[in-house]
N, CA, C and O atoms as a GROMACS GRO file, in nm:
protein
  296
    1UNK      N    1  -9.052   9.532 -12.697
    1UNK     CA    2  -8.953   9.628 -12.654
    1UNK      C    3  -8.887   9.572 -12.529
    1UNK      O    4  -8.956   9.520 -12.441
    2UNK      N    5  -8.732   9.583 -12.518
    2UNK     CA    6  -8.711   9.533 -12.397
    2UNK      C    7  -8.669   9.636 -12.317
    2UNK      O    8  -8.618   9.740 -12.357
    3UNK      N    9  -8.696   9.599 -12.180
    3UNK     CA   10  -8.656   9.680 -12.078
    3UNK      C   11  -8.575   9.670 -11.991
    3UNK      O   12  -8.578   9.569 -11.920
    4UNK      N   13  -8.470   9.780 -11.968
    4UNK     CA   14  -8.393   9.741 -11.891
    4UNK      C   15  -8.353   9.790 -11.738
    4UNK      O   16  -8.337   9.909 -11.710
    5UNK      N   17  -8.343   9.708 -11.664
    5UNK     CA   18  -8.349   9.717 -11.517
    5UNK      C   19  -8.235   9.834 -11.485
    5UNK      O   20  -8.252   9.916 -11.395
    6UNK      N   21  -8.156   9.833 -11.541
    6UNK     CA   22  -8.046   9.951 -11.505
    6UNK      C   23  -8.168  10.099 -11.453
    6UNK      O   24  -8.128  10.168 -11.359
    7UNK      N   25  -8.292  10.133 -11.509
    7UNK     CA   26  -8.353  10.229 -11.524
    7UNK      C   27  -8.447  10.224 -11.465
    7UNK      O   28  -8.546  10.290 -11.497
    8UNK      N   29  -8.443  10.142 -11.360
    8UNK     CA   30  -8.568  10.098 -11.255
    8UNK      C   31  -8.550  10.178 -11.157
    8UNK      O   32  -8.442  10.234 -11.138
    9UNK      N   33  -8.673  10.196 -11.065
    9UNK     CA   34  -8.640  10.226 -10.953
    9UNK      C   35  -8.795  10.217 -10.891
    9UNK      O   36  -8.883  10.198 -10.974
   10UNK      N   37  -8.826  10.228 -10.779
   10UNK     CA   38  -8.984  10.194 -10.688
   10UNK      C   39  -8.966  10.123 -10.626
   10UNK      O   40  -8.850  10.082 -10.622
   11UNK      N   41  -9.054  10.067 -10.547
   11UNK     CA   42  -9.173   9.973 -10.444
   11UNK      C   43  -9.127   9.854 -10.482
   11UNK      O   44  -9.079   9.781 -10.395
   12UNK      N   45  -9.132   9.808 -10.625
   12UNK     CA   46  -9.171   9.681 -10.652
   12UNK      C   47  -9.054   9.595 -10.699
   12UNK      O   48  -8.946   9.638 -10.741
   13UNK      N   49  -9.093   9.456 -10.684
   13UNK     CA   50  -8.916   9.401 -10.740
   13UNK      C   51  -8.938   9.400 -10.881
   13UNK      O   52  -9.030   9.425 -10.959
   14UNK      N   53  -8.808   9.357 -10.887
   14UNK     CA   54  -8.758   9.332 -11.068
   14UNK      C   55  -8.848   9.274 -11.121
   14UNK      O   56  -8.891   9.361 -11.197
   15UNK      N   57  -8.919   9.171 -11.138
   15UNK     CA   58  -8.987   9.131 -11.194
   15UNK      C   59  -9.168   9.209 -11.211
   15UNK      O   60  -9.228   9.224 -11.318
   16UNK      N   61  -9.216   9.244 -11.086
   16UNK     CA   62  -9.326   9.334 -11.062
   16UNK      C   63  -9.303   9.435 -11.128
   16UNK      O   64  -9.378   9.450 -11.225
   17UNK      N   65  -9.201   9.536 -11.108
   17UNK     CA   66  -9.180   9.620 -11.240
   17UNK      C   67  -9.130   9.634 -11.372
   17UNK      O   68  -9.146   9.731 -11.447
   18UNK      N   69  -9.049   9.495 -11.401
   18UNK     CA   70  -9.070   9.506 -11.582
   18UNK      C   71  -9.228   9.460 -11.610
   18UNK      O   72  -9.280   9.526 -11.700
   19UNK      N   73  -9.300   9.377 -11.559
   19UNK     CA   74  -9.422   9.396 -11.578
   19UNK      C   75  -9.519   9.460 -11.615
   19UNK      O   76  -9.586   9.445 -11.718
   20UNK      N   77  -9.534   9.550 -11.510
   20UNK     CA   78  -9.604   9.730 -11.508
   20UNK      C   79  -9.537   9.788 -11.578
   20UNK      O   80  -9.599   9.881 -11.629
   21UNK      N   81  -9.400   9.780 -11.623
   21UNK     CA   82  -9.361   9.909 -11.716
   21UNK      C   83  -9.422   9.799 -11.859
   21UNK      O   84  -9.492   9.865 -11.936
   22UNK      N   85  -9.412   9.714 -11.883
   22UNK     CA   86  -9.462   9.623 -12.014
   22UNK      C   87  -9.606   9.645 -12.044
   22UNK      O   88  -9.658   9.646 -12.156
   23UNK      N   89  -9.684   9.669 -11.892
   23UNK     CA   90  -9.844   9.693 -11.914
   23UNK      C   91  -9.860   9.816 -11.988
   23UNK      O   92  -9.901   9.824 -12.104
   24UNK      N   93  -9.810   9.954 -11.880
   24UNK     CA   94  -9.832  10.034 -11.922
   24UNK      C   95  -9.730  10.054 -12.083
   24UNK      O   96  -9.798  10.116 -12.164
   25UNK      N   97  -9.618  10.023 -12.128
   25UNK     CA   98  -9.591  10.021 -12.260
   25UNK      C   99  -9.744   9.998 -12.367
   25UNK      O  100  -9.792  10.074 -12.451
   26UNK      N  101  -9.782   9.883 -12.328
   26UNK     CA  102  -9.867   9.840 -12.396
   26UNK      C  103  -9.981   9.897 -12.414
   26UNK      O  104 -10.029   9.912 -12.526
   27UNK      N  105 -10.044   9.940 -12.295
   27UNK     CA  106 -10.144  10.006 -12.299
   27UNK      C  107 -10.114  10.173 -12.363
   27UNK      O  108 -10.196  10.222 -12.440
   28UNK      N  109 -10.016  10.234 -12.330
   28UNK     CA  110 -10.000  10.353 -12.428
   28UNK      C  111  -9.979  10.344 -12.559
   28UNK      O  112 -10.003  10.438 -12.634
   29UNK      N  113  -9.922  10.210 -12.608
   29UNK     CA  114  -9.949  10.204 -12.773
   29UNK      C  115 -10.042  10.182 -12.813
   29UNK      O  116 -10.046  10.196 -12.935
   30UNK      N  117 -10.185  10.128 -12.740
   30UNK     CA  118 -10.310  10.091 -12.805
   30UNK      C  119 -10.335  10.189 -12.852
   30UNK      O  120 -10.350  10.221 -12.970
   31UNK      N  121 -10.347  10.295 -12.677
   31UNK     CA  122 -10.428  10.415 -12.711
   31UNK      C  123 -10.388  10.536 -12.804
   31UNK      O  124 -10.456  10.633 -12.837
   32UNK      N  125 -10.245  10.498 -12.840
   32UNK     CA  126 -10.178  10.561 -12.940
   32UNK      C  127 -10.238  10.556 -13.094
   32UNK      O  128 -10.244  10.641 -13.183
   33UNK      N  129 -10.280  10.406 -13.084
   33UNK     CA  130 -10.287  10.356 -13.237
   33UNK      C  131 -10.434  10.334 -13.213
   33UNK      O  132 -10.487  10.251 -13.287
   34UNK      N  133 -10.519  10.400 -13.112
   34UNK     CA  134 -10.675  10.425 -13.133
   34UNK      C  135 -10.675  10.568 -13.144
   34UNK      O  136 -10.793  10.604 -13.143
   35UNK      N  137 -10.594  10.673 -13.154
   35UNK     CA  138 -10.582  10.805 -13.154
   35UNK      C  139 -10.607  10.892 -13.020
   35UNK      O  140 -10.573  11.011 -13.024
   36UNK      N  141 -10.647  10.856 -12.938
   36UNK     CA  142 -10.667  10.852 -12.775
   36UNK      C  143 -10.533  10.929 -12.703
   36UNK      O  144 -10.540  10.949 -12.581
   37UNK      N  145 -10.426  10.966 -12.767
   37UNK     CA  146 -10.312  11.057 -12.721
   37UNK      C  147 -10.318  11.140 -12.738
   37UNK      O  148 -10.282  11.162 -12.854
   38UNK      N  149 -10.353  11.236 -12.680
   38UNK     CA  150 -10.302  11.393 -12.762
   38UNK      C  151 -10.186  11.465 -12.625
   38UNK      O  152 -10.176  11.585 -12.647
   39UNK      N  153 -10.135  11.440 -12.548
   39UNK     CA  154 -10.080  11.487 -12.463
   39UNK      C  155  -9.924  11.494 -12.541
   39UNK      O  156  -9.920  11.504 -12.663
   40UNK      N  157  -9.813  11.490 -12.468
   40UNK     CA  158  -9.683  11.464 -12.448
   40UNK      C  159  -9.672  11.369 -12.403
   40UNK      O  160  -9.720  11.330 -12.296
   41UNK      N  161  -9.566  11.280 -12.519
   41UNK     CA  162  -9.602  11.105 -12.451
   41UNK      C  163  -9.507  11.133 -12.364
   41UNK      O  164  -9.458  11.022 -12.385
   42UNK      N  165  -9.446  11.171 -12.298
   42UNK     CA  166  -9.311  11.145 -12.226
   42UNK      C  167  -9.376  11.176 -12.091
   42UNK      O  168  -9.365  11.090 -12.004
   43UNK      N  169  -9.458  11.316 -12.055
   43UNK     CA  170  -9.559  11.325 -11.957
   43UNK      C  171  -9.665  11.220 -11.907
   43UNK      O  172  -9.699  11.185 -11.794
   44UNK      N  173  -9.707  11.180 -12.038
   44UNK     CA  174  -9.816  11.084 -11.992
   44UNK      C  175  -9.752  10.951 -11.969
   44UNK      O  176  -9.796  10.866 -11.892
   45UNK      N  177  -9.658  10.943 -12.030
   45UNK     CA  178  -9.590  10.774 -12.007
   45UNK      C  179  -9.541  10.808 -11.805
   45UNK      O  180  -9.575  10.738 -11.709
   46UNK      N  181  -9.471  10.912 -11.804
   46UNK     CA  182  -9.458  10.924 -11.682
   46UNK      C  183  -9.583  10.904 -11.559
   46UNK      O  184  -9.582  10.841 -11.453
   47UNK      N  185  -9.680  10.984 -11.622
   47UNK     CA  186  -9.806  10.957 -11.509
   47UNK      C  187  -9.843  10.811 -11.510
   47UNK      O  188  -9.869  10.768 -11.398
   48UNK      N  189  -9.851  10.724 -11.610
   48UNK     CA  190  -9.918  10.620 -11.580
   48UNK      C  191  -9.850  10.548 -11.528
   48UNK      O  192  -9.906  10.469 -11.453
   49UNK      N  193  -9.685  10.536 -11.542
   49UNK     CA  194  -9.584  10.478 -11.496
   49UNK      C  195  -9.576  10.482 -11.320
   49UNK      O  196  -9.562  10.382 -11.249
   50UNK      N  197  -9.588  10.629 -11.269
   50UNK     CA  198  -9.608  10.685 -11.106
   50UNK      C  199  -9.746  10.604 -11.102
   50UNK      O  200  -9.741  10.492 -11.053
   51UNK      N  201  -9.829  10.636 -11.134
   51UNK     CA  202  -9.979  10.557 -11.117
   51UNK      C  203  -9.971  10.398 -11.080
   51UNK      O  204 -10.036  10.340 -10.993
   52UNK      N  205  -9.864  10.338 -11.176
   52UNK     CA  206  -9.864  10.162 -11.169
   52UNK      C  207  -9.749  10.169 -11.050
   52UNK      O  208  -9.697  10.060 -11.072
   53UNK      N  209  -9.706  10.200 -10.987
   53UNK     CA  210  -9.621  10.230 -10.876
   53UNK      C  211  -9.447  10.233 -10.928
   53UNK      O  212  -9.350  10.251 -10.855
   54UNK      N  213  -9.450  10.215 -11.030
   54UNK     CA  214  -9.292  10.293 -11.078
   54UNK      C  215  -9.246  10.422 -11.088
   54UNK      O  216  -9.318  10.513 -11.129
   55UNK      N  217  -9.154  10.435 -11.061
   55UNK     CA  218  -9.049  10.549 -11.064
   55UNK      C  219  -8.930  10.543 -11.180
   55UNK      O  220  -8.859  10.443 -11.184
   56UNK      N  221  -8.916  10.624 -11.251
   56UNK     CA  222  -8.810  10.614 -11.364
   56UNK      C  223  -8.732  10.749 -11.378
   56UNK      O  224  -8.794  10.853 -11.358
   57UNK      N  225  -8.610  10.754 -11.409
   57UNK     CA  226  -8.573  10.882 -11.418
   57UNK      C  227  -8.679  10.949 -11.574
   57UNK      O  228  -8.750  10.894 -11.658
   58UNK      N  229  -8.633  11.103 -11.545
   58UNK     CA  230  -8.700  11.107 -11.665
   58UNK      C  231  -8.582  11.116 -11.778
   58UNK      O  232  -8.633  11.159 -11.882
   59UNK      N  233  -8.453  11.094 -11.795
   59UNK     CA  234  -8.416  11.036 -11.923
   59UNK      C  235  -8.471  10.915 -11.997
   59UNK      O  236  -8.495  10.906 -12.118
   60UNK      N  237  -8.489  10.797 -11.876
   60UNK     CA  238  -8.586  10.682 -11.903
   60UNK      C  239  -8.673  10.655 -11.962
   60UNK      O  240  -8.683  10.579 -12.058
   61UNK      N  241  -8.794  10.754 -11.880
   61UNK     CA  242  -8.950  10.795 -11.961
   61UNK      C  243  -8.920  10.873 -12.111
   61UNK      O  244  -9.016  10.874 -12.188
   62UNK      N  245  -8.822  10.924 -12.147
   62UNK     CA  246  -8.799  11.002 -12.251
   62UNK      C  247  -8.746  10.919 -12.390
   62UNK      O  248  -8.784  10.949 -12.503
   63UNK      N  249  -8.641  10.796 -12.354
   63UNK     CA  250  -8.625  10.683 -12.422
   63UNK      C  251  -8.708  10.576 -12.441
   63UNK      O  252  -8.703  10.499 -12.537
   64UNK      N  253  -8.782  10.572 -12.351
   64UNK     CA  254  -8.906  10.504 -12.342
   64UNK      C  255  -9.003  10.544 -12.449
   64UNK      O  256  -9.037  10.463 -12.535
   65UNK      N  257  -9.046  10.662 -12.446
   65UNK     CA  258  -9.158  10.734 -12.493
   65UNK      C  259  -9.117  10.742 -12.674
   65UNK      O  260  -9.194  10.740 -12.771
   66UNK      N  261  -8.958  10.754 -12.669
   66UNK     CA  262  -8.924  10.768 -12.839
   66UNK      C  263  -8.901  10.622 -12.860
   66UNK      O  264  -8.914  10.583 -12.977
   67UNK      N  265  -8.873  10.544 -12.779
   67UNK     CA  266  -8.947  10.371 -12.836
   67UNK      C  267  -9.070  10.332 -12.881
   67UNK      O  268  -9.096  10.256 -12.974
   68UNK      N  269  -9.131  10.381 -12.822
   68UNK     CA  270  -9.281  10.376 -12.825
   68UNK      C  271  -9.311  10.398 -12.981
   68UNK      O  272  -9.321  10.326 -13.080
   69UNK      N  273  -9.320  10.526 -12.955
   69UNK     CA  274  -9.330  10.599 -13.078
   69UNK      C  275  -9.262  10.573 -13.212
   69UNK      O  276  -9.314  10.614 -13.315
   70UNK      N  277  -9.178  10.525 -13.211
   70UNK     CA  278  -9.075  10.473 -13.312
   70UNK      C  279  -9.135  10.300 -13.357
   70UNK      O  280  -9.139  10.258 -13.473
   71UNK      N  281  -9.175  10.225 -13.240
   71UNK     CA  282  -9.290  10.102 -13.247
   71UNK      C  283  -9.428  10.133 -13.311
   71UNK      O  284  -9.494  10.053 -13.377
   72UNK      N  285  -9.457  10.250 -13.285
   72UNK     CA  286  -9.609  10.288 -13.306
   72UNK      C  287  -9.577  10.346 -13.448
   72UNK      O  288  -9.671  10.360 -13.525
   73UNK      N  289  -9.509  10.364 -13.468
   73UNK     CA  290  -9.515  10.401 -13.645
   73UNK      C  291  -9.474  10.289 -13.759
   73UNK      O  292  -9.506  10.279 -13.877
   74UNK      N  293  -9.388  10.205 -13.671
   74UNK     CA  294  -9.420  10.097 -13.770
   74UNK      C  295  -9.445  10.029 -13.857
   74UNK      O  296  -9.462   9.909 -13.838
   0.00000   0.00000   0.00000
């Protein structure tokens, strides 16, 4: 999935945060496709996202989250 910097924002530079947003991408599709989600991905993509020190609007986390999901079905 690519990401795009237009939708950045935090602490960290460009590169530190397509990173962390790539980790946490990744790591929410595992736990997606180990059944380990039951929340609102758009909530939880947001917490782990604030957690890895990014900030995203939430239209972002929301396009994000129907990427995901749209990857995870596959």
């Amino acid at each position: 999935m690519s990401i795009h910097n237009a939708h950045l924002d935090g602490g960290l530079d460009d590169d530190d945060r397509t990173a962390a947003i790539e980790r946490v991408i990744a790591e929410v599709e595992d736990d997606i496709r180990h059944g380990r989600v039951t929340d609102d991905l758009s909530l939880l993509l947001g917490e782990r996202l604030e957690a890895a020190g990014v900030t995203l609007a939430p239209a972002a986390i929301d396009e994000l989250a129907e990427a995901i999901e749209t990857d995870v079905s596959l």
